[in-house]
C-alpha angles and dihedrals in degrees: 000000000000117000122258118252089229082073094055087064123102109240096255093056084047094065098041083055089053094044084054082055096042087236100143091151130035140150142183118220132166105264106189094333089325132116093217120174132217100248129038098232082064100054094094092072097036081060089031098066088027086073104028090060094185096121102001110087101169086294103188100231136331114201126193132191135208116212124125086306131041119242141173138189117207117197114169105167129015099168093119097032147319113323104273139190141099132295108252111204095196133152118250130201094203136020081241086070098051089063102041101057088052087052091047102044097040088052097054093045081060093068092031096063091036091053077047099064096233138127099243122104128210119293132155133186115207125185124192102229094190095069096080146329125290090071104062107115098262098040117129140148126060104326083062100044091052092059096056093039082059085050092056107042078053091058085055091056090045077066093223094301083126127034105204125204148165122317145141112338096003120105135199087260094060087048083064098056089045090054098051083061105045143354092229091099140086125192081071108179103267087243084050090055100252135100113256134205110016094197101101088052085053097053091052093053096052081051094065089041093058082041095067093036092061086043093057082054109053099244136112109231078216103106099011131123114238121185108209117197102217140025101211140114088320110019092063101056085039094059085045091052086046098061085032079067105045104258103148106218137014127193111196133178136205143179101215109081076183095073100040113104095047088053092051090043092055097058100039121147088030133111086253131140123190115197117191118208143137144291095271098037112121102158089120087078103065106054124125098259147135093250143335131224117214098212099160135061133331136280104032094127098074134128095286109059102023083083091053101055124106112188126085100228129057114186125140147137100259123114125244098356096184120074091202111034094188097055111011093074090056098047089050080044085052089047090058083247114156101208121176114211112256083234093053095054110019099058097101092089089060086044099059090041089052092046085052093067084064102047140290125278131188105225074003096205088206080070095032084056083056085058103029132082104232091086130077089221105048119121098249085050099050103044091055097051084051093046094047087044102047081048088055102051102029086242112128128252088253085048098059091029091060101049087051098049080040089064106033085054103059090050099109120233112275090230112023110037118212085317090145095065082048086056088062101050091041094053105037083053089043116110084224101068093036096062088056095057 
C-alpha cells in the first residue's frame, strides 16, 4: 500500500493541517480487528501502518492532542496492566516518524515490562518538540510548564489506559507539572513523594547486563575498555558504575559541546575519553573495545554499521537498537556479536516507577532482587539463560527474548483481567471523548 501524502508533513504543518479540520483531538484504535481512526480524512494512516505491519502490531489504541504543542500517546498491549512507559519529547522530520517512533517504543515497552515481571503492559508518550517553543533543549519557565501541564490534563482524558513517565528529553521538573494535571503518571518529583529520575535504576541495570555479557564469555568487565554512545541521563551514571566496577578505560560520545566540559569534569582524574560529534556520527561504535553501550537514540544497529563494529558485546540502554528487527539481530549474530536486546537490560527504570506506586524505600530489596543473583528473573539471571541458550539453538538473543516477552505479555493481569483494552472502548464510545474530536 502506498504510503499516504499527510505522513510526508513535518509535524508542525500536521497540525496545522488538524487544526484546518478542527481535529484537535483524534485517536486509532482496533474496532473488531481494524485499526479504524476518529475522523475520516485519517483513515488513510490508520490503513497505511495496518498493512504495512512493520511497527503496528495490533496496538490497542494510539491518541494524539493538539494544543500549542503536539502530543501522542502509544499503548499497544494492556493484558498485564495500563500501558505504561515514559513521555519522549523528541524532534521529528515527518509526521511518519512521529508515529513511528510511538509504534515502535510502546511496542518494546511491551516486552520491557513483560521480560520485568510486572503488570504493567506496553505504553509510550511522544511529544513533537519542532511545532513551537516551550520544547527546545534549554527552555524553561512558563511557556514549558504549560506544555507538560496540557500533557498531563490529556493523561487524565486517556482515563489511566495508559501510566506516563520520564524519557528522553523530559525532566523531574516536567513530571511535576504532569503531576499537577493527572495521577496517571510515575517519576513524580521526591518532594512530591515519588521517586524521581530513574536514570541512575536503569544504568545499573545495563551494568549487570554487560556483567553477564563479559561472564558468557569468560571474561571479568574489571580491567576492560567499554565505548558508551551517549552521555545523558543514563549514559553518565553508567560510565560512573563502570569505573565503580574496575573497567580501566571508557571512551563515550555526545551530541551536545554544550555539555562538554561538565561531562569531562565529572569524570577528572579517570582513564576517560569524551568524544563530541553529530547527530549521525557512529563512529563510536566501531572502536576496538571490549564492548560498547548504545546509550542514545534508536536504530543505530542497522546493516550498515554492524559490519563495522569491532567488539564482541553489545549491551546498552538505548531503545530499539536495531533499525530492522527482523534482520538487523542475525546479522550482529553473522558478525560473532553478542548483543543483548535494549528490553532485556534497560527495564529497571520501569521497575522503580512501577515500585513507586507501592511506597518508597530507601535500598528498596523489590529493586536490589532485579540486580541481584538470587532470582530467576534478574537481569544478570536472565541475560545469561538467553545467551546459553541462544548459544544452544542457533536463534539469536532478540529472537528468544521476543517469544518470551511475547508470552509473558499476553498472561492477563490476576486481578484485573484485560481491563485496560475495556478502557479504550469505553473511552473512544463515551460522550465524553467525542465531544472532544
Amino acid at each position: 500500500m502506498s504510503k499516504p501524502a499527510i505522513l510526508d508533513l513535518t509535524p508542525a504543518q500536521f497540525v496545522d493541517r488538524l487544526r484546518q479540520e478542527g481535529a484537535t483531538t483524534l485517536h486509532f484504535a482496533l474496532v473488531d480487528g481494524r485499526l479504524v481512526a476518529s475522523h475520516a480524512f485519517l483513515q488513510p494512516i490508520a490503513d497505511f501502518f495496518a498493512a504495512e505491519a512493520d511497527d503496528f502490531d495490533s496496538h490497542e489504541g494510539f491518541f494524539v492532542q493538539v494544543g500549542p504543542e503536539s502530543g501522542g500517546a502509544f499503548v499497544h498491549r494492556t493484558c498485564r496492566g495500563p500501558g505504561a512507559g515514559g513521555v519522549r519529547n523528541w524532534l521529528y522530520d515527518s509526521t511518519e516518524q512521529f508515529f513511528r517512533d510511538g509504534l515502535r517504543l510502546s511496542k518494546g515497552m511491551t516486552h520491557k515490562n513483560a521480560l520485568a515481571g510486572i503488570w504493567w503492559g506496553g505504553g509510550k508518550g511522544v511529544m513533537a518538540r519542532n511545532t513551537g517553543t516551550g520544547l527546545q533543549p534549554g527552555d524553561a519557565g512558563a511557556a514549558r510548564r504549560k506544555v507538560y501541564e496540557e500533557y498531563g490534563s490529556f493523561m487524565s482524558a486517556l482515563h489511566g489506559c495508559y501510566v506516563t513517565a520520564e524519557d528522553v528529553g523530559t525532566d523531574v521538573n516536567d513530571m511535576a507539572a504532569i503531576f499537577s494535571r493527572t495521577r496517571h503518571t510515575t517519576c513524580i518529583p521526591a518532594a512530591l513523594g515519588g521517586s524521581g529520575n530513574p536514570s541512575v535504576p536503569t544504568a545499573r541495570g545495563v551494568l549487570r547486563g554487560l556483567e553477564a555479557a563479559f561472564a558468557f564469555h569468560g571474561k571479568d568487565i574489571v580491567g576492560s575498555t567499554v565505548a558508551v554512545q551517549g552521555a545523558g541521563h543514563v549514559g553518565m551514571p553508567l560510565i560512573q558504575f563502570l569505573f565503580e566496577r574496575g573497567v580501566a578505560k571508557v571512551i563515550a560520545s555526545d551530541v551536545d559541546a554544550h555539555r562538554a566540559d561538565d561531562i569531562r569534569a565529572a569524570f577528572a582524574g579517570r582513564n576517560f575519553e569524551l568524544r563530541i560529534v553529530d547527530k549521525a556520527d557512529s563512529s563510536i561504535l566501531f572502536l576496538d573495545v571490549d564492548a560498547v553501550a548504545p546509550c542514545a537514540t534508536g536504530g543505530i544497529l542497522n546493516a550498515a554499521t554492524i559490519p563495522l563494529i569491532r567488539t564482541k558485546i553489545v549491551c546498552g540502554a538505548a531503545n530499539n537498537q536495531l533499525r530492522d528487527i527482523k534482520t538487523d539481530d542475525k546479522l550482529l549474530q553473522k558478525h560473532g556479536i553478542t548483543y543483548l536486546p535494549d528490553f532485556l537490560v534497560n527495564r529497571m527504570g520501569i521497575v522503580n516507577c512501577c515500585d513507586e506506586h507501592m511506597g518508597i524505600i530507601d535500598d528498596d530489596p523489590r529493586l536490589e532482587e532485579h540486580l541481584g543473583t538470587t532470582w530467576d528473573n534478574a537481569i544478570f539471571n536472565l541475560s545469561t539463560a538467553v545467551l546459553q541458550q541462544a548459544a544452544s539453538t542457533g536463534k539469536t538473543t532478540q529472537e528468544i527474548a521476543i517469544e518470551l516477552a511475547e508470552k509473558r505479555s499476553l498472561e492477563h493481569n490476576p486481578i484485573y483481567g484485560h481491563r485496560g483494552a475495556k478502557v479504550i472502548k469505553w473511552l473512544i464510545n463515551s460522550a465524553e471523548w467525542k465531544q472532544k474530536l
